[in-house]
C-alpha positions as CSV (number, residue, x, y, z in Angstrom):
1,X,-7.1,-17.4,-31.7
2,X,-7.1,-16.9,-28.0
3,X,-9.3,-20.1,-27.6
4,X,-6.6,-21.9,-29.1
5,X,-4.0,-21.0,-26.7
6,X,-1.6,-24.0,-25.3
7,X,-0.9,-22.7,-21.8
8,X,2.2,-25.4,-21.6
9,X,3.4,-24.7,-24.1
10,X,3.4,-20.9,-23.6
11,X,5.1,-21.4,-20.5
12,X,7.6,-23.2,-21.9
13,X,8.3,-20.2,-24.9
14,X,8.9,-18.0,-22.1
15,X,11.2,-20.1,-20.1
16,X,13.1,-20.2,-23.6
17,X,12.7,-16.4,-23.8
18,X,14.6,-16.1,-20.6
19,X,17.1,-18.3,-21.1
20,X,17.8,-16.1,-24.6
21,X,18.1,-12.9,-22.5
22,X,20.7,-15.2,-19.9
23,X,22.7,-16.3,-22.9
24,X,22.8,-12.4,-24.0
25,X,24.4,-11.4,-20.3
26,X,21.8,-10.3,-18.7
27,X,20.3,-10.7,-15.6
28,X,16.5,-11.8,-15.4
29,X,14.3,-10.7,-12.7
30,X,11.1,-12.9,-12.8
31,X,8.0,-11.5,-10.9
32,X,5.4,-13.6,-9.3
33,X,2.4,-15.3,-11.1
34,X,-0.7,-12.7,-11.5
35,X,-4.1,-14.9,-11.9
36,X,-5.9,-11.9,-11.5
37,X,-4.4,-10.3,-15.0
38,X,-4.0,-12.7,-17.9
39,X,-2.3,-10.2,-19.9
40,X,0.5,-9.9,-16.7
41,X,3.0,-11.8,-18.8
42,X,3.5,-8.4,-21.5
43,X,5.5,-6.5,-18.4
44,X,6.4,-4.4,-21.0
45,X,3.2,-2.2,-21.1
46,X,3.2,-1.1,-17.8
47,X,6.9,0.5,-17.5
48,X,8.4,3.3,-19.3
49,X,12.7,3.5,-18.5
50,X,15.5,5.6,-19.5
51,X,18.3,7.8,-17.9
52,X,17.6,5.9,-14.7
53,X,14.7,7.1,-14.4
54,X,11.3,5.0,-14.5
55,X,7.5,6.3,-15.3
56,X,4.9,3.7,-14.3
57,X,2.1,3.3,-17.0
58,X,-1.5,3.7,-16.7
59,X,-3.0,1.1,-18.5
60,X,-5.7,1.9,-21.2
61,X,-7.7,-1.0,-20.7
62,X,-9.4,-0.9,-17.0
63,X,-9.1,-4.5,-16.9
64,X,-5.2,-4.6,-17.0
65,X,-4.9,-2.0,-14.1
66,X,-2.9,-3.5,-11.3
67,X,-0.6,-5.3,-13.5
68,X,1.7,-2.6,-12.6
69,X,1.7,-2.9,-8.7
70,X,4.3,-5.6,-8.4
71,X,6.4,-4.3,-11.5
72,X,7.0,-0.6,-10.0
73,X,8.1,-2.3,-6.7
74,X,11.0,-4.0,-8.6
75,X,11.8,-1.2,-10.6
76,X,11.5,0.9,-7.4
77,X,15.2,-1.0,-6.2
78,X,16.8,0.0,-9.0
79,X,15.6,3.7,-10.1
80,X,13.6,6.8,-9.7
81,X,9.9,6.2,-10.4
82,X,6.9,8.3,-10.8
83,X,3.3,7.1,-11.8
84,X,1.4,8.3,-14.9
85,X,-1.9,10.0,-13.7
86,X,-5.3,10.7,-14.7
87,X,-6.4,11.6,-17.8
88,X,-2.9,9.9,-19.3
89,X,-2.6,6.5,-20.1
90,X,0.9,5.3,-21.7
91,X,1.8,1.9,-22.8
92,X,5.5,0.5,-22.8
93,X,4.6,-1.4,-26.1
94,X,3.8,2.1,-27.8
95,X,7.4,3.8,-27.2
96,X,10.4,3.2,-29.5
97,X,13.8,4.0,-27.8
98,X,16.3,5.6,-30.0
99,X,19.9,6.7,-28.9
100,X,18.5,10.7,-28.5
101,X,15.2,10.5,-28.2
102,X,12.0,8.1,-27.9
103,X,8.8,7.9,-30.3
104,X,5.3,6.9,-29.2
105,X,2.2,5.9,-30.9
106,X,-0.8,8.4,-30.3
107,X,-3.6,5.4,-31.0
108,X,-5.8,2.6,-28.9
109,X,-3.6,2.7,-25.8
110,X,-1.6,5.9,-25.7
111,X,-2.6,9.4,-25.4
112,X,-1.4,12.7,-25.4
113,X,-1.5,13.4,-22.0
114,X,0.4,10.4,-20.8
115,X,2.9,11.0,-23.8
116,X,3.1,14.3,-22.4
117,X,3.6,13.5,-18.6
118,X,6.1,10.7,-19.3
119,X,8.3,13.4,-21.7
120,X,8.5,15.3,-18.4
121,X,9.3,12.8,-16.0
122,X,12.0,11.5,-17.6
123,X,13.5,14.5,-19.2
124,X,13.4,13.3,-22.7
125,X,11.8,14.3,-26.0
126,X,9.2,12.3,-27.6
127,X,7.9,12.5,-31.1
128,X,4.9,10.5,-32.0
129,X,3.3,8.7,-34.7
130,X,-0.7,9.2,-34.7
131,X,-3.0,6.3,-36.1
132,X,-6.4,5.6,-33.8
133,X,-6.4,2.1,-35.1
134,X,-2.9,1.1,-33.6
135,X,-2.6,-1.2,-30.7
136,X,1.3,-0.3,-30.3
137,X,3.8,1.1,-32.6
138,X,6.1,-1.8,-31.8
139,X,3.9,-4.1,-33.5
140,X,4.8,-1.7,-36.3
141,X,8.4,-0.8,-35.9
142,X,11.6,-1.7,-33.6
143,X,14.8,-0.1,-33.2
144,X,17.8,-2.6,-33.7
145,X,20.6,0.0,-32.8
146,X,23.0,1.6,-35.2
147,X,20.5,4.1,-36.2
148,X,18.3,1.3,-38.2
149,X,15.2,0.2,-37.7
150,X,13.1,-2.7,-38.9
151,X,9.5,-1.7,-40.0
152,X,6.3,-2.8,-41.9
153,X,5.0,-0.4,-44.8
154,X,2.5,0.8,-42.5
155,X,4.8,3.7,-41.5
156,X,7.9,3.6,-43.4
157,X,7.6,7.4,-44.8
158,X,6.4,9.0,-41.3
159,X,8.1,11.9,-40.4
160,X,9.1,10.8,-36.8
161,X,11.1,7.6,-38.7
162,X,12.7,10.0,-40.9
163,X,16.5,10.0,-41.2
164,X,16.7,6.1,-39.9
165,X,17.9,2.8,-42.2
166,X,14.8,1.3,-42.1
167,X,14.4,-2.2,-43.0
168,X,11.3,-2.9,-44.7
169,X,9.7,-6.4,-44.1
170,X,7.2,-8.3,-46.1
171,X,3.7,-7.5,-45.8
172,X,3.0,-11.6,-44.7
173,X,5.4,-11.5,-42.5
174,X,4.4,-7.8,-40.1
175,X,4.5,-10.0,-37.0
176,X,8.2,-9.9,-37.7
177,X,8.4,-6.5,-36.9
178,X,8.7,-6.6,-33.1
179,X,11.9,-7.7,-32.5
180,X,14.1,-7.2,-29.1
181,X,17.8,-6.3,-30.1
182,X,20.4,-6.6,-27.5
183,X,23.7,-5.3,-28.9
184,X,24.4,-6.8,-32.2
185,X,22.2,-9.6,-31.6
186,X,18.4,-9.3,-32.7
187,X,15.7,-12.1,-31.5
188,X,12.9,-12.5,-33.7
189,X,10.4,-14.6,-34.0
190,X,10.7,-17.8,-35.7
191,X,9.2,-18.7,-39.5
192,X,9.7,-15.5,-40.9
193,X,12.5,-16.5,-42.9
194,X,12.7,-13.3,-45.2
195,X,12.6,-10.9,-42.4
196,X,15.8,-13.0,-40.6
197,X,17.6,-12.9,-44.2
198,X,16.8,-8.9,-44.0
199,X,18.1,-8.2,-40.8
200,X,21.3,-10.6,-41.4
201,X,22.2,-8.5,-44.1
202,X,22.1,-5.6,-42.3
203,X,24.8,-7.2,-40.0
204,X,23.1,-8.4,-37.1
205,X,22.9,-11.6,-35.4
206,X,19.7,-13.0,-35.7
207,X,18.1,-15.6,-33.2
208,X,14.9,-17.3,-33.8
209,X,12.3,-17.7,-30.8
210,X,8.4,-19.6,-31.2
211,X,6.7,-17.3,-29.8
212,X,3.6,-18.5,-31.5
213,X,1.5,-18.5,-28.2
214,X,1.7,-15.0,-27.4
215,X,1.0,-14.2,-31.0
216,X,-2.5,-15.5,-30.5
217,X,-3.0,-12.8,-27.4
218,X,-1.6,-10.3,-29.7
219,X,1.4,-10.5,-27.9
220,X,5.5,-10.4,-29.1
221,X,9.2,-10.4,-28.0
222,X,9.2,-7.1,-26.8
223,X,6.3,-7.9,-24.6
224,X,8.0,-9.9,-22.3
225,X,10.4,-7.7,-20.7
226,X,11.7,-4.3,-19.3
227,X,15.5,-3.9,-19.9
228,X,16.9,-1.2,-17.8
């Protein structure tokens, strides 16, 4: 659906995305335009962060390499930073974080050196959820907090999920599953009325967001930002 794409109004989704992330208390650090990358906008790929510490992705696909250059030099003011070397590649849409530990997928973008090298850097444990047809695991599964998780079928009965309140959405509505909790609050993309109705139940504020542009670049909430 890329051909498709309404460059206005995506622009105008991610203005509303960061006024969402304003209205949630936080402070929005918005990096220059990139022309040369059209995938700049998904930030989230090329940053790994946790316990102040930051690991700098390398990119699967050679075309998105240099996305990262203008991201590590923010992230450089704020924390320790180390890059991801050769053969690893690591994406930030591939890692889950969960209060004592992260998960990666092991699939299109991730592999098992970079999974390996980023476990070291920042000093935490990773398990890891293996499928060579995923793009990212959190196009599969998000963490909402509260040791619950929201999830399509696709991997609701892997071991790395085990011992979490998973919240299992509709099959038409998997797009549902990336969703960016801050706090109690959970944005989500907008028209999947059964997955909001899930995750209300579970006792979370939900907030809707069209995000329908990024959807056709295979993009989602998560995307869009590093929180650190």
């Amino acid at each position: 659906m890329r051909e498709s794409l309404d460059i206005r109004k995506a622009r105008e989704q991610h203005r509303r995305y960061r006024e969402a992330l304003k209205d949630q208390g936080l402070d929005v650090v918005l990096l220059d335009r990139d022309d040369e990358h059209p995938d700049s906008c998904f930030v989230e790929d090329t940053a790994i962060v946790h316990g102040g510490r930051a690991v700098i992705c390398r990119l699967a696909p050679v075309s998105r390499r240099g996305e990262e250059e203008q991201v590590e030099l923010v992230l450089r003011e704020y924390l320790s930073v180390k890059r991801i070397e050769a053969p690893g590649t690591i994406e930030g849409g591939d890692v889950m974080h969960l209060s004592d530990r992260l998960v990666s997928g092991l699939g299109q973008r991730t592999n098992e050196s970079g999974v390996k090298q980023a476990s070291q850097w920042l000093e935490v444990h990773f398990d890891t959820v293996q499928d060579p047809g995923m793009v990212h695991l959190k196009s599969h599964v998000t963490y909402l907090g509260g040791n619950t998780a929201i999830c399509t079928r696709r991997f609701v009965e892997h071991p790395a999920l085990s011992g979490l309140n998973l919240l299992v959405i509709p099959d038409d509505e998997a797009y549902a599953a990336n969703t960016l909790a801050l706090g109690d609050t959970v944005l989500m993309p907008s028209g999947h009325l059964e997955a909001h109705r899930i995750v209300r139940s579970a006792g979370y504020e939900v907030v809707p967001l069209d995000t329908s542009e990024f959807e056709k670049c295979e993009g989602a909430l998560t995307c869009l930002s590093i929180i650190i």
